[in-house]
DRENBAMAR-877700 format. One record per atom (N, C-alpha, C): residue in one letter; x, y, z. Coordinates in steps of 0.02 Angstrom, whole numbers, plus 50000, padded with zeros to 5 digits. Layout:
N
AXYZ ...
! end
This chain:
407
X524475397054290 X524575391054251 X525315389354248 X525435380854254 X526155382254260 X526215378354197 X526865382254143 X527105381054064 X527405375454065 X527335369554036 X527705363754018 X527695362453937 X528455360053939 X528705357253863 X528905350953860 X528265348053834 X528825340653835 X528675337753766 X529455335553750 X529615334253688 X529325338853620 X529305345853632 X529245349653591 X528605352253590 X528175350253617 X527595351453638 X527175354753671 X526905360953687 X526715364853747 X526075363253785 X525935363953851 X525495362753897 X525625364553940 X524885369253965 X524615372354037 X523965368854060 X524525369154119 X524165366654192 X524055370954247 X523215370354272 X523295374754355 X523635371254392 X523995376754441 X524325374454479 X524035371554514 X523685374154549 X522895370254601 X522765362554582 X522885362254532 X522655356554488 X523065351454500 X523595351454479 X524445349854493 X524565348654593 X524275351754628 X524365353654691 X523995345554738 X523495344554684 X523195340354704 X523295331454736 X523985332754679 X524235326254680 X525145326354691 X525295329354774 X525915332154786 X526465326354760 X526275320154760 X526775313654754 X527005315154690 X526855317554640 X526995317454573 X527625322754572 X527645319954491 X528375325254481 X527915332454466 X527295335954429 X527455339054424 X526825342054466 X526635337954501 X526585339354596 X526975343754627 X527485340054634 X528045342754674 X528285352454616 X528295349954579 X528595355154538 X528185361054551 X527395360654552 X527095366054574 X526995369054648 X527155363154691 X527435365754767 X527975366354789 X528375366654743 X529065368954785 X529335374154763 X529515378954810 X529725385654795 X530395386354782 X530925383954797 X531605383654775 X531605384054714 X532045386954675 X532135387054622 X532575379254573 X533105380754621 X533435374954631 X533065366154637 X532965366254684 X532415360554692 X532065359254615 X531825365454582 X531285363354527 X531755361854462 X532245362854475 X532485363254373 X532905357054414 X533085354354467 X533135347054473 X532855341454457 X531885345454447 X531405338854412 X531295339754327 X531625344554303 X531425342954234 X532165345254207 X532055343754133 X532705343454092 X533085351154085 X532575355654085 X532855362354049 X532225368054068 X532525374954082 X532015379554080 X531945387154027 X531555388254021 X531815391353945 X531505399654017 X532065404154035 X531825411554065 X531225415554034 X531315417653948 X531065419953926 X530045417653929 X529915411753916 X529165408653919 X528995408053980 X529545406154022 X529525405754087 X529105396554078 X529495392154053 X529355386454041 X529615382454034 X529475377354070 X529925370954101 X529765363354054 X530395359354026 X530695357553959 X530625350553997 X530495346853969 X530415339253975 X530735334953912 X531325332353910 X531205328253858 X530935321953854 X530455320453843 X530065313453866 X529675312353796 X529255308753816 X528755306853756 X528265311253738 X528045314653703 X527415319953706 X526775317753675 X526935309653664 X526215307153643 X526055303953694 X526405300453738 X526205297753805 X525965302153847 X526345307953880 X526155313953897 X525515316053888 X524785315353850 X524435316453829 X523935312653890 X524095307853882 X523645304653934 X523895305754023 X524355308354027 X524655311654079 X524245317554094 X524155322654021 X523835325554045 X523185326954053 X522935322754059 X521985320054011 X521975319554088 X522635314454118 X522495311854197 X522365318654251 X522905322954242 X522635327454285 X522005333654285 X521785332554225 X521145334854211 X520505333254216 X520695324354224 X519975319954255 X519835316754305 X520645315554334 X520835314854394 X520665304454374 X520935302554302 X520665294154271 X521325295354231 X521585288654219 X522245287554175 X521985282754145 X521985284354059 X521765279554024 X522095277553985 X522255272553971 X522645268953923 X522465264653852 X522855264553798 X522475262953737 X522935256253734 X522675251153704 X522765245753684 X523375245053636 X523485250753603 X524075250453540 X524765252853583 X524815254553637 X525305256753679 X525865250853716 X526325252653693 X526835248553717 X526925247453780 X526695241553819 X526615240253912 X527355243453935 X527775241653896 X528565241453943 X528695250353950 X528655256253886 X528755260053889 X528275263353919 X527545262553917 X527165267953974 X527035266554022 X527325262354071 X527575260654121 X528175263754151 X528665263454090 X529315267154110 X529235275354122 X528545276154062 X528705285154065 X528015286954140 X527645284954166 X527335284154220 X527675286654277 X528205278654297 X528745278054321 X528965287554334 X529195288654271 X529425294754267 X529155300854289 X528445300854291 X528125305754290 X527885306854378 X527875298754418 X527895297354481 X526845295554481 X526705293054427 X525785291754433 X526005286054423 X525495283754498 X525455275954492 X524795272854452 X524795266954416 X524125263054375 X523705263554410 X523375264654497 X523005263654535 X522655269654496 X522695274754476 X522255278754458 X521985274054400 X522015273254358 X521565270254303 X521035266854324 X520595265954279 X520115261454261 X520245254554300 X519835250654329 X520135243054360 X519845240354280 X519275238754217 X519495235754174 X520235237954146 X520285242954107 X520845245154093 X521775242254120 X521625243954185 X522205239954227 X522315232054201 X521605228854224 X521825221554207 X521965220254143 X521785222754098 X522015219854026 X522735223654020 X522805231454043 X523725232554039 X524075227854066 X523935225054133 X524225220254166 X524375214654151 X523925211754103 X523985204354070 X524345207854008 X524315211453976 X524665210853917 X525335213753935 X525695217953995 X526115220154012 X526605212454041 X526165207654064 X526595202154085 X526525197754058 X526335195853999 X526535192453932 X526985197053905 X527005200953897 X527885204453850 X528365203653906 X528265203153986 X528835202554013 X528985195854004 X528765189553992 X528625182553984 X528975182553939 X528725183453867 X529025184553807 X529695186953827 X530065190853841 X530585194353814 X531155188653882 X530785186853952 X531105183953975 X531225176853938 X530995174753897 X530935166953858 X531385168453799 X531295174453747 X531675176253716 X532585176253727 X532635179953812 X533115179953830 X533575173553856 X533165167053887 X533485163853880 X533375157353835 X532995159353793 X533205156553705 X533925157053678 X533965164853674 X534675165453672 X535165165353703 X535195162253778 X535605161353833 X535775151853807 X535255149853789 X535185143453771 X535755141953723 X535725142453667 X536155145153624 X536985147753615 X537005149853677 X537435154553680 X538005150753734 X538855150953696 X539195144553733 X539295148153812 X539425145553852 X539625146753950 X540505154053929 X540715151053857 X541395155153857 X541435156553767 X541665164053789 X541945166953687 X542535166653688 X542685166653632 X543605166153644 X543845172653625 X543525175153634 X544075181553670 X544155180853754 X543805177353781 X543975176153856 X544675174553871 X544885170353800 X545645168453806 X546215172953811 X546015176653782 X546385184253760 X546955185953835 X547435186253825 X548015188453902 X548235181653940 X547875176853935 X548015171353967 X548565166953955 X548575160753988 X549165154853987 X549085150053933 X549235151953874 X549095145353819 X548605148953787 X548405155553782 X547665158253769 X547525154753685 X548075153953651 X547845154753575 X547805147053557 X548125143353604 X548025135653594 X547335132753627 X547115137653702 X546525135353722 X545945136953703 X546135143953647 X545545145553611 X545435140053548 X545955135953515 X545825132953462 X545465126353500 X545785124253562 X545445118453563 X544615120353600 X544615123753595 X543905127353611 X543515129053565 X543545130553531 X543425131853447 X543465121753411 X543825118553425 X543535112153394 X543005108953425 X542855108753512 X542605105453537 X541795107853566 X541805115953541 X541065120553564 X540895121653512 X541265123153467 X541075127853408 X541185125253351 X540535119753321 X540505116953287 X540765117753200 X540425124353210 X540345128053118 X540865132753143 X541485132953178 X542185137353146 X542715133153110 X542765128453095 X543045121753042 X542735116453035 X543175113752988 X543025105352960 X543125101953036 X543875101953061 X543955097253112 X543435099053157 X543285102853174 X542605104753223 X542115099953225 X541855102953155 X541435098353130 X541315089153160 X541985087153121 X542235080953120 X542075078253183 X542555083153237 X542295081253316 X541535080153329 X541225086153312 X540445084753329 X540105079153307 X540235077253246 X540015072353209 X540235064453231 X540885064553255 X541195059353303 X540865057053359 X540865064853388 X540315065953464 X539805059553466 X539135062753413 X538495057653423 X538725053153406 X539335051953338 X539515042753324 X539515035253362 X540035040053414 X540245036853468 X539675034853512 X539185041053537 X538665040753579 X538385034753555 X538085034353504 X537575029153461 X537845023053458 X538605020753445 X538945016953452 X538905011853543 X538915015053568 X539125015753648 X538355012153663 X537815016753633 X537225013853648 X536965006553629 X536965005253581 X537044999053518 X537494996553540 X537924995253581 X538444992853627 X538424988053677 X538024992753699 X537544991453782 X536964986053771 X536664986853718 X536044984853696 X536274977753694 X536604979053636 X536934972253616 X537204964353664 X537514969153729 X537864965053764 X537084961153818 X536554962853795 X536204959453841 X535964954753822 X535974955653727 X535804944653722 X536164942553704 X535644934753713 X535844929453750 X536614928053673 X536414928053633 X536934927153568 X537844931253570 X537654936353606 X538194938853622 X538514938453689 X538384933753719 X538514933553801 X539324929153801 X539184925553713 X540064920853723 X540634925953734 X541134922953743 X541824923653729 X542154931453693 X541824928953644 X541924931453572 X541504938553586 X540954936253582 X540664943253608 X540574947353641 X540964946053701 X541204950353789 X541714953053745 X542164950253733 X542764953953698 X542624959353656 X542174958153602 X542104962853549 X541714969753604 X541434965853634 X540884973653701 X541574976453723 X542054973753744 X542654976953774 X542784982953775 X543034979753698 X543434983453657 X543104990453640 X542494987753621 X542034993853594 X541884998353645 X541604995953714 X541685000253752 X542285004553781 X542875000553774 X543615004153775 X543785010653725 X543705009953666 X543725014753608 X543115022153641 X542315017853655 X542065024053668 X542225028653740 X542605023153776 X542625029353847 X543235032253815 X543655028953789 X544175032653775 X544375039553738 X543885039053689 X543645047453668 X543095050953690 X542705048553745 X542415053953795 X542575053653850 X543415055153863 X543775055353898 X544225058753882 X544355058053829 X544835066253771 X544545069953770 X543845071253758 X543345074853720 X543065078653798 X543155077353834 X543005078653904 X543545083253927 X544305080053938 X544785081153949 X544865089353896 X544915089353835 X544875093953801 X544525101253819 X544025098153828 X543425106053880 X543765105453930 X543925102653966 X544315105254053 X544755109154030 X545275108153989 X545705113053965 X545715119453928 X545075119353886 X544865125353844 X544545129253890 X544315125853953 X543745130953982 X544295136754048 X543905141654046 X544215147154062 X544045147354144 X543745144954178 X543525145954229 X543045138554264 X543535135354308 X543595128554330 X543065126654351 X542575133554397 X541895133254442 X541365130154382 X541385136054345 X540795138054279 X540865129954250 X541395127554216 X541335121854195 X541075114254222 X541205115054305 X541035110054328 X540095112254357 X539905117154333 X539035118854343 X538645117154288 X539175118354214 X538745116054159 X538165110654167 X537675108954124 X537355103954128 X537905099754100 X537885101254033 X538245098053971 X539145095453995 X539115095754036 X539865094854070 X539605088554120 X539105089854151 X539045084554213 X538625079754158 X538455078954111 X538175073854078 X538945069954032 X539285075054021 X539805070654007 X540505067654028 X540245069354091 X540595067054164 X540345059754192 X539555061154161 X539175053654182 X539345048854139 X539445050854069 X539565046254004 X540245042754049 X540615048754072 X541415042354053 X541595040154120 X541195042854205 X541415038454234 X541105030754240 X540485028154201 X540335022054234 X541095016654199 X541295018454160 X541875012354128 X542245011854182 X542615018554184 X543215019554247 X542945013854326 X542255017254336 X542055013754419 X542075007654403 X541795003354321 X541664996254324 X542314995654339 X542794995254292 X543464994354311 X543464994554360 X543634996354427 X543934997054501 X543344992954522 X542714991854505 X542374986954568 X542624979754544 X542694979454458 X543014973154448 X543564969154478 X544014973854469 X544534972454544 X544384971454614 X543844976054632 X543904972654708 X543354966954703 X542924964454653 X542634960654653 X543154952954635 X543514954754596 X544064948754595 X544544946754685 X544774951054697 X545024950054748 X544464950454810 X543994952854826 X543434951254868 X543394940954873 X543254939454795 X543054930854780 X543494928254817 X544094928654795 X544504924554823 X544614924854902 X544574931754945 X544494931655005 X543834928155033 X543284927955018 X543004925555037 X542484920855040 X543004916254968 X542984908254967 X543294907355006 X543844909555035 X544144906655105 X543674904855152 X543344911455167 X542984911855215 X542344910655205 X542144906455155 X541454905455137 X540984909455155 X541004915055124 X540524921055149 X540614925055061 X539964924255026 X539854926454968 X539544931054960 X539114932855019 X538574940155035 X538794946154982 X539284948155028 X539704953154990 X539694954854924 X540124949354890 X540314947954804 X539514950954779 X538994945654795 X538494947254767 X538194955054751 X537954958154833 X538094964754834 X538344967454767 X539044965654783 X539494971754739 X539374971354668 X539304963154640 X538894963354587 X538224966254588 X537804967354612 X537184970854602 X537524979054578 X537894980554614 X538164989654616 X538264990854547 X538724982854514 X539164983654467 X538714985454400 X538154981454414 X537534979854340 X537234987454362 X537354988954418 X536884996354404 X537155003354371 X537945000254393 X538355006454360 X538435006954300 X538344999354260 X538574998054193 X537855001154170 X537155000154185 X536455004854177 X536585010154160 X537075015754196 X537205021954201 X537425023754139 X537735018954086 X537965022654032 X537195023953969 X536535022553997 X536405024353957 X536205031353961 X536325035454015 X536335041453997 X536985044353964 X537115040753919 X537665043953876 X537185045453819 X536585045153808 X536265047953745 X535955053853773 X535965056453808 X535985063053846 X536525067353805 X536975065753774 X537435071153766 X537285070953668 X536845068353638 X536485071453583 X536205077253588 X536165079753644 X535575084953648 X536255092353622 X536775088653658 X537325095053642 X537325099053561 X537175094453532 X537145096953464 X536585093353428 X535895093953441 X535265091953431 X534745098253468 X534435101853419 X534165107553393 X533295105453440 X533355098853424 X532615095453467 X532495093553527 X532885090453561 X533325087853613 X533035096153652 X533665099353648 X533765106653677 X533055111053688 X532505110253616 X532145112653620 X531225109053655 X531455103053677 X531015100453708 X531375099053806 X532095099953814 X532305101053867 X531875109353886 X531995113753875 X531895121753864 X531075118953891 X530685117953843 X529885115353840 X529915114853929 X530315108153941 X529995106153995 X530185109154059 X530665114854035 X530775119454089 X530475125654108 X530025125754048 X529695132054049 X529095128554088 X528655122954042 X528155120554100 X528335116754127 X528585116654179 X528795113654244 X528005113454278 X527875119654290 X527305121254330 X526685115654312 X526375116654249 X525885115154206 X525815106754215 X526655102454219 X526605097454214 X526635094854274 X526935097654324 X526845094954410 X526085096454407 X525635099754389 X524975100354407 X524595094854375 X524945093054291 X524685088054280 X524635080254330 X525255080154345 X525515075654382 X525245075654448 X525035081154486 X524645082054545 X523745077354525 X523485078554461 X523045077054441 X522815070254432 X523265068154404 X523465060854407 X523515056954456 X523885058254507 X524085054054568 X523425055154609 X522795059954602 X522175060954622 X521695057554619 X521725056654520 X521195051254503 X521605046854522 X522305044054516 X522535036754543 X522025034054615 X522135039954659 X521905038854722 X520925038354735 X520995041354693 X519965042054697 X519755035754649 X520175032854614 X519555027254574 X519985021754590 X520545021854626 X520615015054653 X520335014754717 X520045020554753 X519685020054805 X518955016754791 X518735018554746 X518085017554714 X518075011654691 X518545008654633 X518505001154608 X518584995754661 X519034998154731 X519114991754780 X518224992854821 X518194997354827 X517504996954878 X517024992354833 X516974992054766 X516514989454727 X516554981754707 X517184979754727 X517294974254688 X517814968454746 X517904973954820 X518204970154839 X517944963154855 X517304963154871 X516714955554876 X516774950454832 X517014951654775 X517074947254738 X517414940054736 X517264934154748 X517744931354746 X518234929154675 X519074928754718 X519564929454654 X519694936054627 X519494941554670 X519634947054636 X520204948254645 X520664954354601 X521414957454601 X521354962554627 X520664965154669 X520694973254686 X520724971054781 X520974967554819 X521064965954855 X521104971654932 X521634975854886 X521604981054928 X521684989854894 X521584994754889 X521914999854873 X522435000254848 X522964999954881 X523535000454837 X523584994554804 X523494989654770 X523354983654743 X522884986754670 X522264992154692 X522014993654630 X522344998454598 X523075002254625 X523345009454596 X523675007854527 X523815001154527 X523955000054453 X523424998954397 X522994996054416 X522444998354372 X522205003254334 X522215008954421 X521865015654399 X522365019454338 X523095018554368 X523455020954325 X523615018754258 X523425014154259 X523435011954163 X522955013354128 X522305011954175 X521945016454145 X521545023054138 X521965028154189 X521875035454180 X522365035854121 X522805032654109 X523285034554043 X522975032353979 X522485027753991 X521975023553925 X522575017953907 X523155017053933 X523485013153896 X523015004053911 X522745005253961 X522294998753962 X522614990753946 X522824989653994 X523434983153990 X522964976553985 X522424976554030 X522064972154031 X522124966654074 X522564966954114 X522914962054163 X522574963154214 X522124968054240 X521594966854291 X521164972054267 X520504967254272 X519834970854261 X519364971154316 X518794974654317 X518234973654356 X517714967854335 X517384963954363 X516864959854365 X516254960354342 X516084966554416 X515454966254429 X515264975954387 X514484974754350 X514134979954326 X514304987054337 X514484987054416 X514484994154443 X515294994154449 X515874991254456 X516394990554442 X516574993254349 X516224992054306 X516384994654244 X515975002954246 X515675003754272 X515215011054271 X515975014054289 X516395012654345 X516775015554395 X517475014254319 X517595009954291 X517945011354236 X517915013954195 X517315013954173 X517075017954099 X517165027454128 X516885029354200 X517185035554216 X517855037954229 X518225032454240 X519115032854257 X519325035554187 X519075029654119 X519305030654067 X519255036154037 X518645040454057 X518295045554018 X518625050354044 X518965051054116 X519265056154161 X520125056954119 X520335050454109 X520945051154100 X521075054254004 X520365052753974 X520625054853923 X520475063153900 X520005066753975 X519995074753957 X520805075053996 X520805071254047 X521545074954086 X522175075654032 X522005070654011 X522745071053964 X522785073453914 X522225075753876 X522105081353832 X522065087053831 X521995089353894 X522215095153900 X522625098353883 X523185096553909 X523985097753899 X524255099153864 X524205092453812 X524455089353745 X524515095853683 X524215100353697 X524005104853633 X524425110553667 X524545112653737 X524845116953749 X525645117453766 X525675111253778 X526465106653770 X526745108153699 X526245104853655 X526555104853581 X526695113053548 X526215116253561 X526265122753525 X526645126453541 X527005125853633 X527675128653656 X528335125353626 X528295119653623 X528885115453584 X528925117653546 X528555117653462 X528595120453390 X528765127753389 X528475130053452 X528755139053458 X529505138553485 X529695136753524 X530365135953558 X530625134453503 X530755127353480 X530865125553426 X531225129153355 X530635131153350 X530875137353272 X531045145053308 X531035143753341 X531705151453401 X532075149753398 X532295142453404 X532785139653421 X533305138253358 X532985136153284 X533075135553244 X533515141653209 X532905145553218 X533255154253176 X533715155253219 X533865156453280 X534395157853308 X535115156153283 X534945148653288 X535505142853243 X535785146453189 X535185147753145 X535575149053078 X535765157253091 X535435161353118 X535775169653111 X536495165753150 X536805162153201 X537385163453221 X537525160653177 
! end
C-alpha cells in the first residue's frame, strides 16, 4: 500500500491500483523507482511512516480517492468549478473519467463562473481610468500632469473637477440644442446665424481645451489615441475646425468658378459641408463619459453582440420570406405597391417590427392571411429578446452602480 497525506489526512492505496492509471501524479509516484524523481511529485516525505505529504485539499482529495477505487469521478453540485478543476489539474485526472450527466452540468456551471468573473472583470475594467496618477510619478511636469488629470478624469477628487464634468455635458447639450435650433426656418436670419456662431464657437472652443488637456495629462500618446472616449471627443471638435477650411475653399472655389461658369464643384463641396456639420451630433456621445446608463447599456450591447446580430439575421429573413410571399399574392392586382420584391421589403419590415405605417397594404383576402402571419412572426421575434436584453442591462447596470459608489 502506498501512504499518502494530504492536507493532514491519511490514505492507502494499492499500488496495483495506482499502477493502473500511469498518467497520473500518483500513477507515476507508484512507478517510479528513483527516489528522487518521487519526492519531486509531492510536497514532503515523512522517513519514519514511510509517507508521502501533499499539501492540497483533503476534502477534494476524497473524490480523488473514491476515483481510484471505482475507476468513476464524481462530483457534487456544492463544489466550486474553478478550484476542482485546479486541484484535478493537480492531481493529472482528466473529467473524461466522470459520469457524461455529471460532466455536462460541471461544464455548464464551470462556464457560467468563467462568464461571470470574465464580465465582472471587465465591469471593473469599465470603470477603471486608461491611467492612475501615480503613472506620473518620475516624469516631465509629473505633479502638474497629474493635477490636470485629476480635473479632467477624475471627477470626485475636487470641486473644480467636478465643475469640469458638469461643464462637460453643459456644453454637450448646449452644442446639441444648437444644432437643432439652426435648422428652422425662424432662425435661418441674420440674427440667428450669428447667435449659432457664436454658440458654436464657445462650444468647440472648450472641447478643444478639454481635449487638449487629456493630450497633456495622458501618459502614453499610443493608449490615448485608442481610447474610445478620446476618438469620440476628437469627433466632437473636428467638424467646426473642417467647416471652417471647406468654408474657405468654398468661398474662393465661387469666385473661380463664376469665372468659369462651372458650379458643379461649389455644390459638391456644399453637400460635404452639410454632412460634416451632421457629424456634430455625435457630440452627445461624450455623455456617456460620465453617465452611469449610457456606459451601462454600451457594456449591454457588447456583451450581446452575438444575440443581436442573430436577431438581426432573423429579421432580414422574415424581411425576405414575406415580401416574397406578399408580391407573389398581390402582384395581379391592379394599382398595386407590391410591384416587385424589393418594393415589398418595406412593408415586410414595418411590419415584422408591428410599427405598421400603413402606407402600403395588401388588397386581396390571401394577401392579409400573408400579413396577419408577418405580424404574428414579428411580434414572437421581437419578444424574445426584449426580456433578455433588459435583465442584462439592470444587472450591468447596478454592477455598474456599486462599483461607482465603493470607488
Amino acid at each position: 500500500l502506498l501512504n499518502i497525506n494530504v492536507g493532514g489526512k491519511s490514505f492507502q492505496i494499492a499500488y496495483k491500483v495506482l499502477a493502473q492509471y500511469p498518467i497520473t501524479r500518483l500513477g507515476k509516484l507508484a512507478l517510479y523507482t528513483d527516489p528522487v524523481k518521487k519526492l519531486q511529485l509531492c510536497d514532503d516525505y515523512l522517513v519514519q511512516k514511510n509517507e508521502y505529504f501533499f499539501d492540497r485539499d483533503p476534502s477534494i482529495f476524497h473524490y480523488i480517492f473514491h476515483f481510484y477505487r471505482s475507476g468513476v469521478l464524481w462530483m457534487m453540485d456544492e463544489m466550486c468549478p474553478s478550484n476542482f478543476v485546479e486541484e484535478i489539474e493537480y492531481w493529472g485526472i482528466h473529467l473524461k473519467y466522470s459520469q457524461r450527466c455529471c460532466r455536462i452540468l460541471f461544464e455548464e456551471k464551470h462556464d457560467e463562473l468563467n462568464e461571470y468573473l470574465k464580465i465582472e472583470k471587465e465591469l471593473e475594467a469599465e470603470l477603471e481610468p486608461l491611467e492612475s496618477g501615480a503613472q506620473f510619478d518620475g516624469k516631465f511636469l509629473g505633479q502638474f500632469r497629474k493635477t490636470v488629470w485629476n480635473l479632467v478624469e477624475n471627477p470626485f477628487s475636487s470641486v473644480p473637477a467636478k465643475i469640469i464634468a458638469v461643464m462637460s455635458s453643459f456644453f454637450v447639450l448646449i452644442s446639441i440644442v444648437g444644432m437643432t435650433l439652426s435648422t428652422v426656418e425662424e432662425m435661418k436670419n441674420e440674427t440667428g446665424k450669428l447667435w449659432m456662431e457664436h454658440m458654436e464657437m464657445i462650444c468647440a472652443i472648450f472641447f478643444t481645451s478639454e481635449y487638449l488637456m487629456r493630450l497633456i495629462s495622458s501618459s502614453s500618446f499610443k493608449n490615448f489615441l485608442r481610447a474610445a472616449f478620446n476618438a469620440i471627443d476628437l469627433v466632437a471638435i473636428l467638424p467646426f475646425y473642417i467647416q471652417i477650411l471647406f468654408e474657405n475653399l468654398e468661398d474662393g472655389d465661387t469666385q473661380y468658378h463664376e469665372e468659369l461658369h462651372k458650379m458643379e464643384n461649389v455644390s459638391k463641396l456644399g453637400k460635404v459641408l452639410k454632412l460634416i456639420k451632421l457629424m456634430r451630433i455625435f457630440r452627445i456621445l461624450k455623455l456617456a463619459r460620465h453617465s452611469t446608463g449610457l456606459r451601462a447599456f454600451s457594456f449591454t450591447m457588447r456583451q450581446c453582440y452575438q444575440q443581436v446580430c442573430c436577431l438581426l439575421l432573423f429579421i432580414a429573413m422574415g424581411v425576405f420570406t414575406f415580401s416574397a410571399l406578399i408580391h407573389s399574392v398581390e402582384h395581379d392586382v391592379p394599382g398595386t405597391d407590391f410591384t416587385s420584391i424589393p418594393c415589398a421589403w418595406w412593408w415586410a419590415a414595418v411590419s415584422l417590427s408591428t410599427v405598421g405605417y400603413g402606407d402600403t397594404v395588401p388588397d386581396t383576402m390571401l394577401g392579409r392571411i400573408v400579413a396577419f402571419v408577418c405580424i404574428s412572426f414579428g411580434i414572437i421575434l421581437n419578444g424574445m429578446p426584449i426580456s433578455i436584453l433588459y435583465n442584462k442591462f439592470s444587472d450591468y447596470y447596478a454592477k455598474l452602480k456599486a462599483q461607482e459608489m465603493s470607488q
